[in-house]
VOGU-3710 file (C-alpha; in Angstrom, 3 decimals, decimal comma):
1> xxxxxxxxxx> -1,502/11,699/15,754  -2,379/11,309/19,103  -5,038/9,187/21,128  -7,169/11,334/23,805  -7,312/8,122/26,194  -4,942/7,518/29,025  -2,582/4,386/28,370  -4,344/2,776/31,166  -7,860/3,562/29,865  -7,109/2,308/26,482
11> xxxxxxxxxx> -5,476/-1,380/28,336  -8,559/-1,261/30,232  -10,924/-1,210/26,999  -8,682/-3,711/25,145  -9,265/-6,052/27,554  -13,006/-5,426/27,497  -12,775/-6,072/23,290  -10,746/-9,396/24,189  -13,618/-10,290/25,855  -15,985/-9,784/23,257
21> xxxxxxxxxx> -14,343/-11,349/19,939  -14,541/-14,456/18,616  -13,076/-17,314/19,678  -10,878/-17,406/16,623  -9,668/-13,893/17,265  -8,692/-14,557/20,379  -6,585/-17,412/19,103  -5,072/-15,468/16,820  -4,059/-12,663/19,561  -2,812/-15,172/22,080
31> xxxxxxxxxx> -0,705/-16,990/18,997  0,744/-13,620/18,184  1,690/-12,365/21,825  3,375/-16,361/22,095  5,281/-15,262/18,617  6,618/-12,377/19,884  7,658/-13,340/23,296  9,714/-15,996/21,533  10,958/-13,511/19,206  12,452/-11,730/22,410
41> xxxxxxxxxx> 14,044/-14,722/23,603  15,510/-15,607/21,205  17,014/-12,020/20,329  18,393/-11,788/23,838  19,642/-15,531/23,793  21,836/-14,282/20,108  22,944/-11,656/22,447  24,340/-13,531/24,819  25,835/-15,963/22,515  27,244/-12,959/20,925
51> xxxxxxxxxx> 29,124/-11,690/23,986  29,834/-15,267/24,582  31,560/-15,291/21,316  33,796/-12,260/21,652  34,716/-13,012/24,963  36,033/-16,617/24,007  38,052/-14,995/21,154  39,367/-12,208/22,414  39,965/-13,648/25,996  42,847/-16,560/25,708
61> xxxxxxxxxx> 42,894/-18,630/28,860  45,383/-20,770/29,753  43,474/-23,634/29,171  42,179/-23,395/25,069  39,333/-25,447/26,103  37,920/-22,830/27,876  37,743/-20,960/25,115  36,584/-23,988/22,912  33,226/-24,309/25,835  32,849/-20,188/25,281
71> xxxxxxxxxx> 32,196/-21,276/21,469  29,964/-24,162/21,854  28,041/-22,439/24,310  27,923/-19,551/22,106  26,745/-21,848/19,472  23,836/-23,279/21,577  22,587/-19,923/22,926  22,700/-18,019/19,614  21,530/-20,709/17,935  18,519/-21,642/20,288
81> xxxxxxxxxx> 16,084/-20,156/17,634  17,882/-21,873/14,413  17,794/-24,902/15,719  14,706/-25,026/16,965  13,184/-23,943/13,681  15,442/-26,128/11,753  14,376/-29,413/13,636  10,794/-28,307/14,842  9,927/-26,994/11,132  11,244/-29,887/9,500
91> xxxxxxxxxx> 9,149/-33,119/11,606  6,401/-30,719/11,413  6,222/-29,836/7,400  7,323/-33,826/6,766  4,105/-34,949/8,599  2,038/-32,538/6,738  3,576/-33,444/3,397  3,573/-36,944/4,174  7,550/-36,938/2,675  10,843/-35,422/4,238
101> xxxxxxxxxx> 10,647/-31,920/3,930  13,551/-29,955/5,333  14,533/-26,944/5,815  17,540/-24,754/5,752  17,771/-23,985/9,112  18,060/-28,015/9,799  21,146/-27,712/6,818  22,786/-25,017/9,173  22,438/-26,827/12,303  23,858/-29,863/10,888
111> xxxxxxxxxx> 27,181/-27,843/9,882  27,434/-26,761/13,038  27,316/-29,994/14,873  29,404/-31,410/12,414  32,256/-28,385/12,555  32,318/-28,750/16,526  32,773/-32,542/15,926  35,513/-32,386/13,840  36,622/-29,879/16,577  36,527/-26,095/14,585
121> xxxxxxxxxx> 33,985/-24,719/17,978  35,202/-21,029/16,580  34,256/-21,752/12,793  30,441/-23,867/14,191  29,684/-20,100/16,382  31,226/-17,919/13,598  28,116/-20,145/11,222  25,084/-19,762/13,534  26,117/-16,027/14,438  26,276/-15,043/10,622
131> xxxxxxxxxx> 23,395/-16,775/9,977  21,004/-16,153/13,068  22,166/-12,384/12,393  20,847/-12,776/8,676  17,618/-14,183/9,673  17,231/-11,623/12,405  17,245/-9,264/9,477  15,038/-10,992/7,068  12,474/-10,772/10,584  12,953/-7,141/10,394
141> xxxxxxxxxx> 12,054/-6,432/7,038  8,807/-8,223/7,560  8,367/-6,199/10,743  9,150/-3,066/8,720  6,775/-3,796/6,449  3,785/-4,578/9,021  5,060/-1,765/11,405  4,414/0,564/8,061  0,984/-0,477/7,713  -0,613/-1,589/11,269
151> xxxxxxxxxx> 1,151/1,183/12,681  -2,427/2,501/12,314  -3,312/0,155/15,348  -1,858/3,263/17,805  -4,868/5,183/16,344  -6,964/2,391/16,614  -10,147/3,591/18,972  -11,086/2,011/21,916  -14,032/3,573/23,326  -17,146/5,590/22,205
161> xxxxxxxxxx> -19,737/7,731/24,104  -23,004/6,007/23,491  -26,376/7,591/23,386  -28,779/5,832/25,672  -32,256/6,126/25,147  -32,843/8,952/28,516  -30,364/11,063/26,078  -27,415/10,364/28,554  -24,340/9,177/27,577  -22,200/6,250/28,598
171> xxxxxxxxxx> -18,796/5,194/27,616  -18,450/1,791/25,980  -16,017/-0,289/24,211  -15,888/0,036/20,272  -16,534/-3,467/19,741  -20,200/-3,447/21,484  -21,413/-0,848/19,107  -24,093/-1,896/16,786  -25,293/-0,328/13,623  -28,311/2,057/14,259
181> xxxxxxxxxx> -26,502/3,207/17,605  -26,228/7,106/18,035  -22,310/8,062/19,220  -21,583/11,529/20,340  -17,948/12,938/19,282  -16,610/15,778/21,425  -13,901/18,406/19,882  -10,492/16,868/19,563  -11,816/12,896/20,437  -11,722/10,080/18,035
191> xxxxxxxxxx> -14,528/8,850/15,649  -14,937/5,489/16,775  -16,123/3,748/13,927  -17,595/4,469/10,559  -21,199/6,491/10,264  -23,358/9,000/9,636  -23,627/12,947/11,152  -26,644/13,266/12,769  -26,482/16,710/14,022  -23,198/19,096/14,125
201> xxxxxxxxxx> -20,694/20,459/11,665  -16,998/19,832/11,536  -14,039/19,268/10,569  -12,158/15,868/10,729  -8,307/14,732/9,821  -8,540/11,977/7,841  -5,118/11,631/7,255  -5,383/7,822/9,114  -7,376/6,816/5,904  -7,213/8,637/3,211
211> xxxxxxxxxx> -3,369/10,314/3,654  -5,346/13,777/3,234  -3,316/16,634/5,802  -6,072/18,882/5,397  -8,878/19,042/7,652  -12,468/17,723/5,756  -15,175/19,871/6,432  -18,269/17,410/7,618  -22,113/18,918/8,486  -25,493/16,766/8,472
221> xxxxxxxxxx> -25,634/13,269/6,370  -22,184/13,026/5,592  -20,083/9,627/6,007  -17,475/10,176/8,855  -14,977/7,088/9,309  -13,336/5,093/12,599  -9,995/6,064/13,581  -10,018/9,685/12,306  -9,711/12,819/14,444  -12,566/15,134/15,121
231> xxxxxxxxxx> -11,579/18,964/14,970  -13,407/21,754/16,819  -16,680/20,617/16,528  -19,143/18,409/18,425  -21,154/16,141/16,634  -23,701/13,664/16,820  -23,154/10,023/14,551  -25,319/6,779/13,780  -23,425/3,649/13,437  -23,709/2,666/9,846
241> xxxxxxxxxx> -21,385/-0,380/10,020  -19,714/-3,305/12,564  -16,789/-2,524/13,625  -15,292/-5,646/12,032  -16,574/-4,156/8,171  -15,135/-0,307/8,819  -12,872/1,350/6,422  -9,953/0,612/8,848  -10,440/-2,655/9,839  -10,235/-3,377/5,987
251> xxxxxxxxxx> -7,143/-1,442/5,939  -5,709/-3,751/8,604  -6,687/-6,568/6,566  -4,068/-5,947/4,162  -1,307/-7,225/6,784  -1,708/-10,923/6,579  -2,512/-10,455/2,253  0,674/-8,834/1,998  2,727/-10,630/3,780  1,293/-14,079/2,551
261> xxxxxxxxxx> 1,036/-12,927/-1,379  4,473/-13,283/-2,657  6,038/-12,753/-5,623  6,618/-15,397/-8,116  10,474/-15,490/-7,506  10,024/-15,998/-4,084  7,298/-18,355/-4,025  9,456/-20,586/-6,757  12,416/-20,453/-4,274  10,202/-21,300/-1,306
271> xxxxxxxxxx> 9,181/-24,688/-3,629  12,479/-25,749/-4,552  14,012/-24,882/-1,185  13,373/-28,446/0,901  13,966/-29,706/-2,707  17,934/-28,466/-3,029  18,091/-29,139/0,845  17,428/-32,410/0,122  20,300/-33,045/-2,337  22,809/-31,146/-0,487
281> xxxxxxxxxx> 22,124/-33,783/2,325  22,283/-36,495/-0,255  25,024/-35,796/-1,818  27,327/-34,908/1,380  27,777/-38,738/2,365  28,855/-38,977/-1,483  31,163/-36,213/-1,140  32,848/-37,937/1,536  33,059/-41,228/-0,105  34,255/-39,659/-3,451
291> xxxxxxxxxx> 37,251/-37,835/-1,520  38,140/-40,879/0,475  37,491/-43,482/-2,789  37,966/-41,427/-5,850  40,417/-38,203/-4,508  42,814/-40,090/-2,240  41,744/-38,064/0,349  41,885/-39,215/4,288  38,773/-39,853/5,830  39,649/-36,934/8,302
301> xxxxxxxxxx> 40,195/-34,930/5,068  37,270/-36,106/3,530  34,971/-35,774/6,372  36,452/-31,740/6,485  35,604/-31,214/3,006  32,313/-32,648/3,310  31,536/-30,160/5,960  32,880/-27,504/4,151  30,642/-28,098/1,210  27,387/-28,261/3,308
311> xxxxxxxxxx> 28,188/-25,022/4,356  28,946/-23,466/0,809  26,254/-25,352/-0,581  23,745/-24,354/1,655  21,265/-22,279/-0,217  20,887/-19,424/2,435  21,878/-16,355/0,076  18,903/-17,742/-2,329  16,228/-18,109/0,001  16,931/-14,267/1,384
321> xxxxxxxxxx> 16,780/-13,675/-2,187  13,011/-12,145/-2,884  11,603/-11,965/0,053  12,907/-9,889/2,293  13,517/-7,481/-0,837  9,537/-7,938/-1,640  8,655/-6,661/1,982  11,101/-4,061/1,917  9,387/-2,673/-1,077  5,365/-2,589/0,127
331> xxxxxxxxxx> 7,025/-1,293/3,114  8,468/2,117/1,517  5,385/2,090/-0,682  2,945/1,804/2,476  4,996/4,802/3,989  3,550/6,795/0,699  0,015/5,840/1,226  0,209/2,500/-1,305  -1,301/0,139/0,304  -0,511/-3,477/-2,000
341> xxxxxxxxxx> -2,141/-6,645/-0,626  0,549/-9,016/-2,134  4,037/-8,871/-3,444  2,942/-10,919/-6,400  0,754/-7,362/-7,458  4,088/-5,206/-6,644  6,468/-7,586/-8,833  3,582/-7,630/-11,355  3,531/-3,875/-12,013  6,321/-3,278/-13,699
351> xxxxxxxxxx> 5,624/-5,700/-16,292  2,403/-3,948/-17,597  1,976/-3,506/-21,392  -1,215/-1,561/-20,712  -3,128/0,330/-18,081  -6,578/1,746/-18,323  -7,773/4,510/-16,060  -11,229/5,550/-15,277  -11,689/9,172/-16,529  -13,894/11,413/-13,120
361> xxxxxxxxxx> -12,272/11,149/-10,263  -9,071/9,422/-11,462  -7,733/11,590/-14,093  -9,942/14,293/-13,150  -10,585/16,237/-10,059  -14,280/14,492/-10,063  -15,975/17,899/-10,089  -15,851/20,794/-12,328  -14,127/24,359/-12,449  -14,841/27,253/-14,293
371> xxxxxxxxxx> -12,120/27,939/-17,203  -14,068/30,241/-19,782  -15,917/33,413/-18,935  -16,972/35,382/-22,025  -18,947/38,539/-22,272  -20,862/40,511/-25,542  -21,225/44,116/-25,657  -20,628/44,986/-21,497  -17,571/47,319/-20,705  -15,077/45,935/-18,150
381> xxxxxxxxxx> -17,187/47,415/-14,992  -20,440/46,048/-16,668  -18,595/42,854/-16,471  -17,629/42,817/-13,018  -21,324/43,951/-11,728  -22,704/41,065/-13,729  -20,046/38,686/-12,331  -20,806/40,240/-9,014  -24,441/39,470/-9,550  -24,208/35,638/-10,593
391> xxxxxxxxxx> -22,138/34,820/-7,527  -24,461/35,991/-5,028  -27,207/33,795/-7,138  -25,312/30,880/-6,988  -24,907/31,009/-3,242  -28,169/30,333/-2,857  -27,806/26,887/-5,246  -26,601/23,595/-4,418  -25,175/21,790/-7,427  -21,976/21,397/-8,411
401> xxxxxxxxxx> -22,046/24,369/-10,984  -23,033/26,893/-8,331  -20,211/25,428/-6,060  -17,793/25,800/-9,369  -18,615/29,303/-9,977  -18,886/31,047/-6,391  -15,465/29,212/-6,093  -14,224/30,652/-8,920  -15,336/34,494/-8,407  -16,265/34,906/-4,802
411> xxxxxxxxxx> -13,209/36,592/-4,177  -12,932/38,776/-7,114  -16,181/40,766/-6,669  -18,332/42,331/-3,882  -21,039/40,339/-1,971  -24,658/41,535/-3,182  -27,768/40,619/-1,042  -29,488/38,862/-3,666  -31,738/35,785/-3,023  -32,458/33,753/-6,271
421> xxxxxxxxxx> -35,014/31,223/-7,375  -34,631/27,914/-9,069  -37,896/27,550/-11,678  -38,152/24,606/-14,303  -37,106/25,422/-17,506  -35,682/29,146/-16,441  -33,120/28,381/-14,785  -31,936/30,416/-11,699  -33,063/33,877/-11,626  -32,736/36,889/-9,412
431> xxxxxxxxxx> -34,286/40,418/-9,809  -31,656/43,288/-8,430  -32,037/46,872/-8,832  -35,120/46,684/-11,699  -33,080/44,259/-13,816  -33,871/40,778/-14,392  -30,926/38,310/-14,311  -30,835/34,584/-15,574  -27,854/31,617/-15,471  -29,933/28,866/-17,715
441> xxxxxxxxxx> -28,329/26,614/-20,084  -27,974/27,152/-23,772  -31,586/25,384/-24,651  -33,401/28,111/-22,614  -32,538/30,386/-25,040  -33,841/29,726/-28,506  -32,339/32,817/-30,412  -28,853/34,415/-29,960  -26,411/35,983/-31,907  -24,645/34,006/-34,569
451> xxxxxxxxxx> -21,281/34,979/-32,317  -22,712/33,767/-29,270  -24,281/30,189/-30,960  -20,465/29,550/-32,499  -18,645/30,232/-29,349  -20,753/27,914/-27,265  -20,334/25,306/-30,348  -16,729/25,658/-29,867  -16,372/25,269/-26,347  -18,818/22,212/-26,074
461> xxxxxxxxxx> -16,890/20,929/-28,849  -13,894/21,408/-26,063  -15,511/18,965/-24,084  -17,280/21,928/-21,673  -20,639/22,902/-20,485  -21,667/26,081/-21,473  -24,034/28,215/-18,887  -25,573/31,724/-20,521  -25,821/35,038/-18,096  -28,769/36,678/-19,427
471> xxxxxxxxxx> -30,057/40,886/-18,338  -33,732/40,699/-19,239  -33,926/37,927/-21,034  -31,190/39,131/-23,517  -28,127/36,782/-23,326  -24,883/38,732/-22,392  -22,297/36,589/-21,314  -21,338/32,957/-20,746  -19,619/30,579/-18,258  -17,441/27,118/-19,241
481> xxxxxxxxxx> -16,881/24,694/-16,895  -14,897/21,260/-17,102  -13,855/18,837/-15,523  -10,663/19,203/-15,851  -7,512/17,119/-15,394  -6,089/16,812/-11,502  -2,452/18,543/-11,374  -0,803/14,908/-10,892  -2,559/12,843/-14,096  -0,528/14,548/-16,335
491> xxxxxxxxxx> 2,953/13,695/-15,546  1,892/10,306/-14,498  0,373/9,877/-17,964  3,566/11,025/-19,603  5,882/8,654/-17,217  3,980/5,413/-18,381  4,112/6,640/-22,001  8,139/7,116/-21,674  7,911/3,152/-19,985  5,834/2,094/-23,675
501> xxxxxxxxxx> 3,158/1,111/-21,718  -0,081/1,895/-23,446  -2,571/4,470/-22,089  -6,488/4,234/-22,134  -9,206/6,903/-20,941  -12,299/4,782/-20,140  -15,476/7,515/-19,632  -19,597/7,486/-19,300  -18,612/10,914/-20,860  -19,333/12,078/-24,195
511> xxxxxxxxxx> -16,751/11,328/-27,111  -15,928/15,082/-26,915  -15,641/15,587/-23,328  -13,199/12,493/-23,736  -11,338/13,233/-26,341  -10,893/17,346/-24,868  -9,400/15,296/-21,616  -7,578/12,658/-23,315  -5,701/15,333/-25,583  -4,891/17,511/-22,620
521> xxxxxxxxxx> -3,139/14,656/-21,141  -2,030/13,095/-24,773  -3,415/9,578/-23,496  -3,158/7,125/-26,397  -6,753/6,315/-26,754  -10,297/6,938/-25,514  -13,249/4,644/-24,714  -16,493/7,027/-24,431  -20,245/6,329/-23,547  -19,293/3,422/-21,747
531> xxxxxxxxxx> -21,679/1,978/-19,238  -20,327/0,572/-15,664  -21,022/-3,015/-16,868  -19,002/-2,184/-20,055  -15,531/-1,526/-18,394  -15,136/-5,379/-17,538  -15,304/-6,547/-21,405  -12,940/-3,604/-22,355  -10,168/-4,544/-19,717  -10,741/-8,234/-21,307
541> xxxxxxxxxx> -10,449/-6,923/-25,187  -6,889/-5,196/-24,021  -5,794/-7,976/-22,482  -6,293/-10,164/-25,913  -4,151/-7,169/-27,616  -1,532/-6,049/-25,431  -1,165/-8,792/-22,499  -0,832/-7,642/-18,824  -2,736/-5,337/-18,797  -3,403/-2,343/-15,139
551> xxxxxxxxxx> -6,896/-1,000/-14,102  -7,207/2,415/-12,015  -10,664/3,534/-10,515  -12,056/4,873/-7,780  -13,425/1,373/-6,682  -17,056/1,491/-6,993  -18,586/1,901/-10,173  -14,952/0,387/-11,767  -15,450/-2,841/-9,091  -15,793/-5,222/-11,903
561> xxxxxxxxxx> -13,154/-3,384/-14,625  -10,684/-3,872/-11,506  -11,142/-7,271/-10,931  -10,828/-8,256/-14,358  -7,647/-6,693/-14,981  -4,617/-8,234/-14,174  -3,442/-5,118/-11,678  -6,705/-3,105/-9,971  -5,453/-0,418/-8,698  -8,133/1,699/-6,728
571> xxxxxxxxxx> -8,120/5,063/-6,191  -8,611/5,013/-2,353  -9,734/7,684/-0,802  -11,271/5,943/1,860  -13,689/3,335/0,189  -13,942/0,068/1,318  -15,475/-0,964/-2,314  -11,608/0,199/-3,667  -10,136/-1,786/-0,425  -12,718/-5,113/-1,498
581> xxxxxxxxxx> -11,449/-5,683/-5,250  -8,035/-3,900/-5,748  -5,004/-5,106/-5,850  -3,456/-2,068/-5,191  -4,896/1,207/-3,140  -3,496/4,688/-3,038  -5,120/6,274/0,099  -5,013/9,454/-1,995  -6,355/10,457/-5,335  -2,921/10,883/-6,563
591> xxxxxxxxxx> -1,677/9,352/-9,586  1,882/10,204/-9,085  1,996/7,679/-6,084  1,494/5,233/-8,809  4,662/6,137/-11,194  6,314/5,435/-7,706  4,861/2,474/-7,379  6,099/1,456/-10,961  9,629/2,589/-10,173  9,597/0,818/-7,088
601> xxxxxxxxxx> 8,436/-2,460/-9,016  11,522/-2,216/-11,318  13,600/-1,928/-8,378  12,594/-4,573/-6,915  12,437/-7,175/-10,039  16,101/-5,880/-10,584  17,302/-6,916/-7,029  15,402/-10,157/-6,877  17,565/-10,985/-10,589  20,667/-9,576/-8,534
611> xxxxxxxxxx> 20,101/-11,203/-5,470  19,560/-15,229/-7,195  22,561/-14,697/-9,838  24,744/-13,324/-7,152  23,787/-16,567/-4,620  24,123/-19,018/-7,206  27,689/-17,799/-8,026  29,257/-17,435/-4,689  27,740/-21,193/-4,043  29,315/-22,131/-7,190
621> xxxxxxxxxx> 32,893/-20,234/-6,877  32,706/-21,986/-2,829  32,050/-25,773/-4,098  34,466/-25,682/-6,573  37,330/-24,000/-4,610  36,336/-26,660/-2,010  37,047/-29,204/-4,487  40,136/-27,610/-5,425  41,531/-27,478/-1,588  41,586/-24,031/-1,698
631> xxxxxxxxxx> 38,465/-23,296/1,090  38,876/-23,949/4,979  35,867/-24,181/7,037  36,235/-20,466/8,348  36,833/-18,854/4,820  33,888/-20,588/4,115  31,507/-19,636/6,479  32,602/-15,717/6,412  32,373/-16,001/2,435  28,744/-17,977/2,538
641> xxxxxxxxxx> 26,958/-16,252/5,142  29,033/-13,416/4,465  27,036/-13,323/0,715  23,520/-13,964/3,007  23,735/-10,977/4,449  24,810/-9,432/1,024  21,506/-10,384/-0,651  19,420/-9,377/2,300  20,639/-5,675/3,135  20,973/-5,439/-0,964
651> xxxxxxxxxx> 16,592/-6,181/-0,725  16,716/-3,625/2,663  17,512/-0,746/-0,546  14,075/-0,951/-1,177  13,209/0,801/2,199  15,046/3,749/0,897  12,578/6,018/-0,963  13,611/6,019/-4,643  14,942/9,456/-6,285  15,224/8,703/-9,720
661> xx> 12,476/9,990/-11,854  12,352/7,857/-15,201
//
């Protein structure tokens, strides 16, 4: 996607929307450009300690205290960050909870100190390299996962051609629109914010919010939103919206939930964390004593084996455990248009019992298609003339039926120049060549055929509405149309039966427009003639009988259903009422996305488990073989950190797009 502003246009206008937030947000951008200048230094600082590193183990100098300085100072530079965060973090989160509160990074940097006291400098760098490298890579899955979504920001618009009252037009940053203002958009620019068509036709890529490749055709009165890209056309827009409340700054919104929504693993290991920090530090002066007292150990042995357990006891491996595995998974999600504002909603998925989904729209396409066209007593030609007919009437409607039909046979038969008229209680009707035709519903016709009567019975039965083609006034021919199922509900259906979670239609439908959907898909059960208001107390009665229980919907009408429920999971496609009160949004009406979704939620429940058993063991196999003499500081560090980085690139699997279909 690309931006139609020069780089140095675009800086320009940024700096003009600086100038125009809010104090807050201005805050908030200056904290964020400090955060990621000190991210840079401290990346290039590991560097250097790196090469620092190398260099004073593979160079041997005359003088081995040469090398010993090339380790400490490797030490100091590649663990600027560490330490930093370990000592900073620590006075900081004690004064807030009013009781010491540390950290692991202050565990690490203690090990260090201590290792190049007792004089092992290689062992103390060989610790903070390991272990700055791990949390370099626990920074990058976060990044991953906001790069995935904000990587909208590049299509983020800057600048709009305002209307002025003389009918010129003058360019001005996004941020000083105001609702009511009239934009012009020029072939190939950027809508700047969300509104209205005035004047002009087009067609707009919407891929930015809704995920849609295709091109959507706009004219007069339809919604056009910020951020997408305008096609040939040239049209004129009122601002319906700030440009703080648009469908993409909501969109952008889900950064911080995501990241700060995590799942219950990890926020349980973030609790206990300064908790078992706590009584590793308390109980290394014991282990000391006990080896001097109890063990016969020296004190110089002692004091070794002491530092050797705070490294192996140091729970590193189990606070990489969930998290960076959590991000990695809404990041290869938000790469297939699911958007989820928490990894407590992502962990929760998989352990659904039941999930309802909203029947138009959802299941469904959302508007109808013809699937039955029946004719009595015409020969094949006398078929195709009538069929011929009725399509050039419909052109001249505008509901959905018209649009069903003329899609259906426009390119089957020849174009007629008839012009048709809409009268109450008629129906459409259109005189061509001395014969009268009609398209009316079954009611405008009070007497037909027994043949005719049964087959419409049978097919509104079915769920369908039943239209009657009529040549002077005698009925000779009927159309079915349905709503019928969109191509992805069905295996999406038929993956969460195979996972024994229960299925649920919920529809304002009929019981047999329901029930002709629901058996097409072989959901378990239907709810019909169910009012908006409705939905809530049925997503309450499932929970009662089946537990945690999912809600789908397109995110208006289903607002309250998908609160209640303990997953909401909106079908996007470009609502900010879905983006509001989900939990989860697909940016496209596709249900599949959401068997991913599930898949990717067992995943990731199954590498958290993984990741915390694995920790806990190599901590316990390290203390004990401590114990037992059998561990040296170096062994130690290689095996400890070594099972850090373990855990964390075993949660970086989750970036990789899963392949097994369940």
């Amino acid at each position: 996607m690309q931006i139609n502003q020069s780089n140095e246009r675009a800086a320009s206008c940024d700096q003009k929307q600086n100038s125009t937030q809010h104090p807050g947000q201005t805050t908030k951008i200056n904290q964020e450009q400090a955060d990621r200048n000190h991210e840079k230094t401290a990346l290039r600082l590991y560097l250097l300690g790196l090469v620092l590193f190398l260099g004073a183990w593979l160079i041997k100098t005359p003088s081995p205290w040469l090398n010993d300085i090339g380790f400490v100072l490797a030490t100091l530079t590649a663990g600027y960050h560490v330490m930093l965060e370990g000592f900073g973090e620590t006075i900081s989160d004690s004064r807030r909870q009013k009781r010491f509160a540390p950290n692991i990074h202050i565990l690490m940097t203690l090990a260090a100190v201590g290792a190049i006291l007792i004089g092992s400098f290689e062992e103390a760098a060989l610790l903070i390299l390991i272990f700055a490298g791990a949390h370099f890579l626990e920074e990058y899955a976060e990044g991953k996962s906001k790069r995935e979504i904000t990587k909208l920001l590049k299509m983020n618009p800057t600048e709009a051609r305002l209307v002025q009252a003389d009918g010129t037009t003058k360019i001005v940053p996004v941020a000083e629109l105001a609702i009511g203002d009239q934009v012009q958009v020029l072939n190939g620019g950027q809508v700047p914010t969300d509104g209205r068509i005035l004047s002009g036709t087009t067609a707009i890529d919407e891929a930015s919010i809704t995920g849609e490749s295709i091109p959507k055709e706009k004219t007069v009165g339809d919604e056009v939103f910020g951020s997408t890209i305008n096609g040939n056309g040239t049209f004129l827009m009122t601002v319906t919206k700030d440009s703080s409340e648009t469908v993409f700054a909501k969109i952008l919104q889900l950064v911080d939930q995501s990241q700060n929504n995590l799942t219950k693993a990890a926020t349980k290991i973030k609790k206990i964390e300064p908790i078992y920090v706590q009584a590793v530090l308390y109980l290394f002066p014991l282990v000391i004593l006990a080896g001097a007292l109890l063990l016969g150990w020296s004190w110089s042995l002692s004091l070794y084996r002491g530092m050797v357990f705070l490294i192996s006891a140091s729970p590193c491996a189990l606070a990489a455990s969930a998290v960076p595995a959590t991000l990695s998974g809404i990041s290869n999600l938000a790469k297939k248009g699911v958007l989820f504002k928490g990894g407590a909603y992502l962990a929760n998925l998989s352990d659904l019992q039941a999930i309802c989904f909203d029947k138009t729209g959802t299941l469904t396409a959302g508007k109808p298609v013809v699937t039955d066209a029946e004719f009595f007593g015409l020969t094949e030609p006398e078929q195709q003339h009538l069929l011929a007919v009725v399509t050039a009437m419909e052109k001249s409607a505008n509901h959905p039926l018209a649009t069903a039909i003329v899609t259906k046979f426009a390119d089957q038969v020849p174009a007629l120049p008839i012009s048709a008229s809409n009268q109450v209680g008629e129906g459409l009707t259109a005189t061509y060549q001395q014969v009268t035709y009609q398209i009316a519903k079954p009611s405008v016709f009070p007497t037909v055929s027994a043949t005719i009567s049964q087959r419409q019975a049978q097919l509104a039965q079915a769920g369908k509405t039943v239209v009657y083609l009529a040549q002077n006034h005698q009925v000779v021919g009927l159309l079915a149309l349905m709503d019928v199922p969109n191509q992805n509900s069905q295996a999406a259906i038929a993956y969460f039966k195979r996972q024994h979670v229960h299925t649920t239609m919920i529809t304002g439908d009929a019981q047999a427009t329901g029930q002709a959907v629901a058996q097409q898909l072989q959901i378990d059960s239907v709810v019909a003639n169910v009012l908006p208001e409705d939905k809530s107390s049925i997503i309450a009665q499932q929970k009662a009988q089946y537990g945690l229980v999912g809600m789908v919907g397109d995110g208006v009408n289903d607002a309250p259903a998908l609160v209640k429920a303990d997953v909401g999971i909106a079908m996007g496609d470009g609502t900010d009422v879905a983006i509001d009160v989900a939990d989860v949004v697909l940016m496209q009406n596709d249900l599949s996305k959401l068997s991913y979704a599930h898949r990717t939620s067992k995943r990731l429940n199954r590498v958290v488990y993984q990741n915390m058993i694995f920790s806990m063991i190599v901590v316990l196999l390290l203390v004990t073989l401590n114990f037992m003499g059998q561990m040296d500081i170096a062994l130690g560090v290689i095996a400890h950190e070594g099972s850090t980085l373990v855990v964390i690139l075993n949660g970086l699997r989750l970036l990789i797009p899963s392949r097994i279909k369940a």
